[in-house]
ZADO-1210 file (C-alpha; in nm, 4 decimals, padded with zeros to 6 digits):
<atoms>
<atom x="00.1123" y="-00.1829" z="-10.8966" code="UNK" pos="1"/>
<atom x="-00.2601" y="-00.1335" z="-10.7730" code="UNK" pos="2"/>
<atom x="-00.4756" y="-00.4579" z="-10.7465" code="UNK" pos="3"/>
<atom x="-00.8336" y="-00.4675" z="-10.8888" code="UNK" pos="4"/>
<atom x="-00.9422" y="-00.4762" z="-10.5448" code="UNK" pos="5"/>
<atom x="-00.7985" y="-00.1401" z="-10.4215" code="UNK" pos="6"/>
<atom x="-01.0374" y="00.0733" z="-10.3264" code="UNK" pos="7"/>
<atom x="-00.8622" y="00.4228" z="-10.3187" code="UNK" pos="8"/>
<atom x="-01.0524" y="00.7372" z="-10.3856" code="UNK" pos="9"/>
<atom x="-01.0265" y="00.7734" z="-10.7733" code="UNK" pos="10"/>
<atom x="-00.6898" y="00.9337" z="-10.8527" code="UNK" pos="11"/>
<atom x="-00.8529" y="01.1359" z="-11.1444" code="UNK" pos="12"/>
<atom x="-01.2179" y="01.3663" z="-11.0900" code="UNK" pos="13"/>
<atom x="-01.3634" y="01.2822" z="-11.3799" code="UNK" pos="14"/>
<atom x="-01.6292" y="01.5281" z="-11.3160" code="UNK" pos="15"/>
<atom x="-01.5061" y="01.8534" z="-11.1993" code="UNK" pos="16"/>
<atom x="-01.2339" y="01.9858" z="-10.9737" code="UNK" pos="17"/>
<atom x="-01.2860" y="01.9314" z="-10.6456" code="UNK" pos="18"/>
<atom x="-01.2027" y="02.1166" z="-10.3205" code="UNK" pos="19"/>
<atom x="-00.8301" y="02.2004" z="-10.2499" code="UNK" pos="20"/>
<atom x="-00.8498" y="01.9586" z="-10.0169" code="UNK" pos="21"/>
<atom x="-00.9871" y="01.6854" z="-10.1929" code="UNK" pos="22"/>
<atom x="-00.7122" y="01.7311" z="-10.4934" code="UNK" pos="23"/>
<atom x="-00.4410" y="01.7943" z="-10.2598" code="UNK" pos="24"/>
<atom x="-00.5299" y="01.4026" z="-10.1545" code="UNK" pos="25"/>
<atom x="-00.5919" y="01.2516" z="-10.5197" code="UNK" pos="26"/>
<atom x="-00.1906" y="01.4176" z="-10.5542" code="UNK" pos="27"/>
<atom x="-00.0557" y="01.2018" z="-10.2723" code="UNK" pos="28"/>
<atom x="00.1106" y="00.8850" z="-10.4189" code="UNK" pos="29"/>
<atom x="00.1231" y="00.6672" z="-10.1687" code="UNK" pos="30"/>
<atom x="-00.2162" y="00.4586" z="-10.1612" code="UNK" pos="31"/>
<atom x="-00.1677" y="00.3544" z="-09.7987" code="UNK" pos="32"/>
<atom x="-00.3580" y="00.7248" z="-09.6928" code="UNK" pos="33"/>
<atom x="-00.7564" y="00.6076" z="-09.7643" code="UNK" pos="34"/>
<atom x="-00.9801" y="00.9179" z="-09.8494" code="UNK" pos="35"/>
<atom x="-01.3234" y="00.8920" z="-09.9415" code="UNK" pos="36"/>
<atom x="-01.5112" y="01.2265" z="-09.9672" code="UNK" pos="37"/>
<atom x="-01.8849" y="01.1687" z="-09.8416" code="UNK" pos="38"/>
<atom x="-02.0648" y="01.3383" z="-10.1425" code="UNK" pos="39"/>
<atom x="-02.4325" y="01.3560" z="-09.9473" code="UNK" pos="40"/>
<atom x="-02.5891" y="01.3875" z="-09.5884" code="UNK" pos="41"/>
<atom x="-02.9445" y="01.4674" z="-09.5517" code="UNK" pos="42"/>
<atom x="-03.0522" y="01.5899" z="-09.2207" code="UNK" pos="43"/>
<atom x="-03.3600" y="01.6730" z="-09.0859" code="UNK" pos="44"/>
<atom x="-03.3274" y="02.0525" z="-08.8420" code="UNK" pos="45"/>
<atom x="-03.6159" y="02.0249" z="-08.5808" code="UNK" pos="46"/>
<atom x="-03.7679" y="02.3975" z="-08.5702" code="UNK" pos="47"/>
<atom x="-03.9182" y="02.3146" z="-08.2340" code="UNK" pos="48"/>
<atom x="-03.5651" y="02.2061" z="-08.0551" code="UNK" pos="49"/>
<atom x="-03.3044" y="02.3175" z="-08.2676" code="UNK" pos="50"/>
<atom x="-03.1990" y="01.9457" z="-08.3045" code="UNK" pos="51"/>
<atom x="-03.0386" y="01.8038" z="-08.6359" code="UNK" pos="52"/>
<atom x="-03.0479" y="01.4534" z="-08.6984" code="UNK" pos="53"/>
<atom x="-02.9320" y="01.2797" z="-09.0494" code="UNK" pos="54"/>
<atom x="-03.1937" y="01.1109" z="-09.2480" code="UNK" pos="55"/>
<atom x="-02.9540" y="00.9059" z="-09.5044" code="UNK" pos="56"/>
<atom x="-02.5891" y="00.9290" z="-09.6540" code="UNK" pos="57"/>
<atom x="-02.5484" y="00.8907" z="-10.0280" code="UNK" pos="58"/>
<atom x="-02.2817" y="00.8760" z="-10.2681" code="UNK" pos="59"/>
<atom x="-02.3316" y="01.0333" z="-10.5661" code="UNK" pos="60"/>
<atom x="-02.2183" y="01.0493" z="-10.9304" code="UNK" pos="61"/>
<atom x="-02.2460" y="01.1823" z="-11.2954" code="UNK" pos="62"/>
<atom x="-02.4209" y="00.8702" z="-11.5087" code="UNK" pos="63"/>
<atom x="-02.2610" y="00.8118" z="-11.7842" code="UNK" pos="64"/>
<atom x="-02.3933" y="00.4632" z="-11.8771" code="UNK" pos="65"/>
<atom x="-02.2514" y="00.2599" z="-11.6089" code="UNK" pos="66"/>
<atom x="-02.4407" y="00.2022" z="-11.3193" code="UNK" pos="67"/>
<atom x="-02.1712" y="00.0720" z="-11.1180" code="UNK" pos="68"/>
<atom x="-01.9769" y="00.2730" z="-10.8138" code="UNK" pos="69"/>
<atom x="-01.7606" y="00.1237" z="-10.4964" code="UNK" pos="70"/>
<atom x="-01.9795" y="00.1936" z="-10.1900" code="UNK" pos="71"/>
<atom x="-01.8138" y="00.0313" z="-09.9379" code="UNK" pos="72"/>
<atom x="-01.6895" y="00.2974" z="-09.6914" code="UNK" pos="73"/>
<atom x="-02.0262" y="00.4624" z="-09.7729" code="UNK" pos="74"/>
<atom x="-02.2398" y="00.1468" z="-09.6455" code="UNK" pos="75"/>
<atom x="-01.9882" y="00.1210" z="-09.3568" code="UNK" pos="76"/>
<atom x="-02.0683" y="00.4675" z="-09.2504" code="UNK" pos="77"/>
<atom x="-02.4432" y="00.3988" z="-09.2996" code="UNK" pos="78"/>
<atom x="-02.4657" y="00.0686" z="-09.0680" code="UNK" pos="79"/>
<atom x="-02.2086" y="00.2632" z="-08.7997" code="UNK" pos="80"/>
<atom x="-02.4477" y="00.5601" z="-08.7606" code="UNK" pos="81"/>
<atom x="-02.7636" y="00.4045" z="-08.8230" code="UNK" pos="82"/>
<atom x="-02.9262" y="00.5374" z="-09.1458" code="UNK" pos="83"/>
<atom x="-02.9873" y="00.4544" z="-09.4760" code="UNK" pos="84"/>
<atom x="-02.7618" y="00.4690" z="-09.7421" code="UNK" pos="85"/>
<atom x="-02.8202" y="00.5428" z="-10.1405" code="UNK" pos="86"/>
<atom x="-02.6150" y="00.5157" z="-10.4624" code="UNK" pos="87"/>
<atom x="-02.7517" y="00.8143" z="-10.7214" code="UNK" pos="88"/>
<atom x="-02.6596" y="00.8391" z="-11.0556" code="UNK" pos="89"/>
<atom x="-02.7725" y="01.1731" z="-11.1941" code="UNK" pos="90"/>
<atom x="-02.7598" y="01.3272" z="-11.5409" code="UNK" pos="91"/>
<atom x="-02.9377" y="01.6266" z="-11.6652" code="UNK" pos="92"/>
<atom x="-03.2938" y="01.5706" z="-11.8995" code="UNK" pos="93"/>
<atom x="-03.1461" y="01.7620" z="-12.1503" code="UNK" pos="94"/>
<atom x="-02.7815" y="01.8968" z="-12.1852" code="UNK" pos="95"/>
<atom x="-02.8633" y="02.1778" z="-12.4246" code="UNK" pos="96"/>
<atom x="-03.1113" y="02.3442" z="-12.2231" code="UNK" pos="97"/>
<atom x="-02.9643" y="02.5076" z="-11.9284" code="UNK" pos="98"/>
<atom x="-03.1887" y="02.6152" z="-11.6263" code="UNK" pos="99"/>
<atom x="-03.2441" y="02.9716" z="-11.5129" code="UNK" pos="100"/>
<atom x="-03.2632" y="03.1149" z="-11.1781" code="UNK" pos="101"/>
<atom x="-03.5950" y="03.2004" z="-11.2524" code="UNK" pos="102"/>
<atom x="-03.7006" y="02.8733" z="-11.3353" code="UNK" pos="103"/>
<atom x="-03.5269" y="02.7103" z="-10.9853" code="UNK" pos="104"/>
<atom x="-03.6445" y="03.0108" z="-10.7445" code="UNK" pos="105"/>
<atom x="-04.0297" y="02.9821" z="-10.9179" code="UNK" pos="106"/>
<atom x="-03.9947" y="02.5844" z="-10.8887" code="UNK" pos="107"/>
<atom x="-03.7534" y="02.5818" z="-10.5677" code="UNK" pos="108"/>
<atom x="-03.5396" y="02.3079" z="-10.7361" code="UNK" pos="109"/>
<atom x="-03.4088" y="02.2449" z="-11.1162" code="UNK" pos="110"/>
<atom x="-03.6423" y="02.0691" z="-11.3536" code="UNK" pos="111"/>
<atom x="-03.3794" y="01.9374" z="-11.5785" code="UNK" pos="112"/>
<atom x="-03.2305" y="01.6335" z="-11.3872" code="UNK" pos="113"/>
<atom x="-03.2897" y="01.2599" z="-11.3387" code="UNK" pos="114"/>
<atom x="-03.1927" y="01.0476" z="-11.1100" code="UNK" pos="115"/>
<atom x="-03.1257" y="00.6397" z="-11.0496" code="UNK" pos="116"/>
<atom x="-03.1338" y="00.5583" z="-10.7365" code="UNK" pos="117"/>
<atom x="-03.0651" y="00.2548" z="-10.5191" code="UNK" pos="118"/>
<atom x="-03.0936" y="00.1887" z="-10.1902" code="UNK" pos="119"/>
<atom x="-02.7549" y="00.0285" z="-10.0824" code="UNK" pos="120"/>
<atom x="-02.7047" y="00.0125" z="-09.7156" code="UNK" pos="121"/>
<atom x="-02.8044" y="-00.3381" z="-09.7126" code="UNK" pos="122"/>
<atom x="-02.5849" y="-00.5188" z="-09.9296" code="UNK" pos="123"/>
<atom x="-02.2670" y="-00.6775" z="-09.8544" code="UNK" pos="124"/>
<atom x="-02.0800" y="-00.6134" z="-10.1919" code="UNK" pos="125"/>
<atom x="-02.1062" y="-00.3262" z="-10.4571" code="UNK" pos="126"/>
<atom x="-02.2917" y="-00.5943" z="-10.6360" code="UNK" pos="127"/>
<atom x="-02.7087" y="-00.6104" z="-10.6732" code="UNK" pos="128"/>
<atom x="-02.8165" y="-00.2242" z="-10.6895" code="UNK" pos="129"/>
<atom x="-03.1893" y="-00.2037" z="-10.7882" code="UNK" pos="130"/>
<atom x="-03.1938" y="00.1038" z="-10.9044" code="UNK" pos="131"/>
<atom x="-03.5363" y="00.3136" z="-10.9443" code="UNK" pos="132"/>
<atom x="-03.5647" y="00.6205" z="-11.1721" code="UNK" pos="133"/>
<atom x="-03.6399" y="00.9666" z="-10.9991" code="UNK" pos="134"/>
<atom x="-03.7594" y="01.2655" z="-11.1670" code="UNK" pos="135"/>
<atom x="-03.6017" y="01.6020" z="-10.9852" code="UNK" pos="136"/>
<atom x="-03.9811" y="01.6393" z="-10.8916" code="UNK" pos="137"/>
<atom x="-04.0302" y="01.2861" z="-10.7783" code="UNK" pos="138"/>
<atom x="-03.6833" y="01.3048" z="-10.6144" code="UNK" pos="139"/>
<atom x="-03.7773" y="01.6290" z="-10.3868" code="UNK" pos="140"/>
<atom x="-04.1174" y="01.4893" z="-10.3042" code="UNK" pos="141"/>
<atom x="-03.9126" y="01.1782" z="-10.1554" code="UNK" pos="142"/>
<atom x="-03.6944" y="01.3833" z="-09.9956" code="UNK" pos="143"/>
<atom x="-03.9649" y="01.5559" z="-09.8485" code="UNK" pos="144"/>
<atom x="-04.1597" y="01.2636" z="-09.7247" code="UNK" pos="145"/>
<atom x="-03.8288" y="01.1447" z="-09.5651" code="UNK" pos="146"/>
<atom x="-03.8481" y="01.4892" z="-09.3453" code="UNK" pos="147"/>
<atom x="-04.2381" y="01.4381" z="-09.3009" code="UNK" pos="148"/>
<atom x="-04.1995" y="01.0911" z="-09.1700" code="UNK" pos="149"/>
<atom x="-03.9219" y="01.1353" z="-08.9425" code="UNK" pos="150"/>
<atom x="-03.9742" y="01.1990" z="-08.5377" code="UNK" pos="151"/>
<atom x="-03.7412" y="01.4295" z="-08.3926" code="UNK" pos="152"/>
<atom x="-03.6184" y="01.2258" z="-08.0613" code="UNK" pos="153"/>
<atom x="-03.4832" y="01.4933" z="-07.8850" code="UNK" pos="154"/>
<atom x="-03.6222" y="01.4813" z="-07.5205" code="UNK" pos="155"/>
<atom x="-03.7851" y="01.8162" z="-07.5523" code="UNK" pos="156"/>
<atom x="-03.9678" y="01.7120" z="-07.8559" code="UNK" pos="157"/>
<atom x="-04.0421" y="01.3534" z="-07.7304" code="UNK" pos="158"/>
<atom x="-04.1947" y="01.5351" z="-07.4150" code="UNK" pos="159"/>
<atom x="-04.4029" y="01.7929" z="-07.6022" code="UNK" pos="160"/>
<atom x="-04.5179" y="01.4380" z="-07.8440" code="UNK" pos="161"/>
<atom x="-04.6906" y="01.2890" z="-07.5391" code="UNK" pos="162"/>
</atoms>
């Protein structure tokens, strides 16, 4: 019997199929093996140095109305390598109006999602998300401010900065 405290990946994608991988481990019955499939890593790739260096982790998932999701391995990971961690719930603006390739290669993303986002690496439970709504626009503009406002610390580049 599980307890209400077990904090095994979900036995069931509610979503979609997953890698083989990833299902092969949702099979395995025994919920002593602890899996937890990292659903985000932004990086930053220095063009200068060649050097890659991860802005923030996030777990991710499909809203449906709840705005509740375990993060603990996901803040562990966060404080362990030293970045920032988010919770995004993500649903599309409208589900009868699909995007085409035209539309993403014109915009360079797709229009027709929104985001809630917390910020979750510092809290010590999966309790208190303050979540903040994202347009996809909104949402690429942050992630392009995170890239602006990061300094490559590479010794090349930290030479070449002086």
């Amino acid at each position: 019997m599980k307890s209400a405290r077990n904090y095994n990946m979900a036995r069931n994608n509610y979503f979609n199929r997953g890698d083989l991988f990833s299902e092969f481990h949702r099979s395995i019955q025994d919920d002593t093996f602890k899996f937890l499939d990292l659903d985000a890593i932004f990086y930053n790739h220095c063009k200068r140095c060649n050097n890659k260096q991860i802005l923030f982790i996030a777990e991710t998932a499909y809203f449906k109305g709840n705005l509740y999701k375990t993060t603990d391995i996901t803040r562990l990971m966060a404080k362990m390598m030293g970045v920032p961690a988010y919770l995004i719930f993500y649903h599309p603006v409208n589900a009868n109006i699909k995007t085409t390739d035209a539309q993403i290669k014109e915009l360079g993303y797709d229009p027709n999602l929104r985001l809630k986002v917390a910020k979750i690496d510092h809290l010590k439970s999966n309790y208190g998300y303050q979540f903040k709504d994202y347009t996809a626009y909104e949402w690429v503009m942050f992630e392009k401010e995170q890239r602006m406002l990061h300094k490559c610390n590479s010794l090349e580049c930290i030479k070449w900065q002086k």
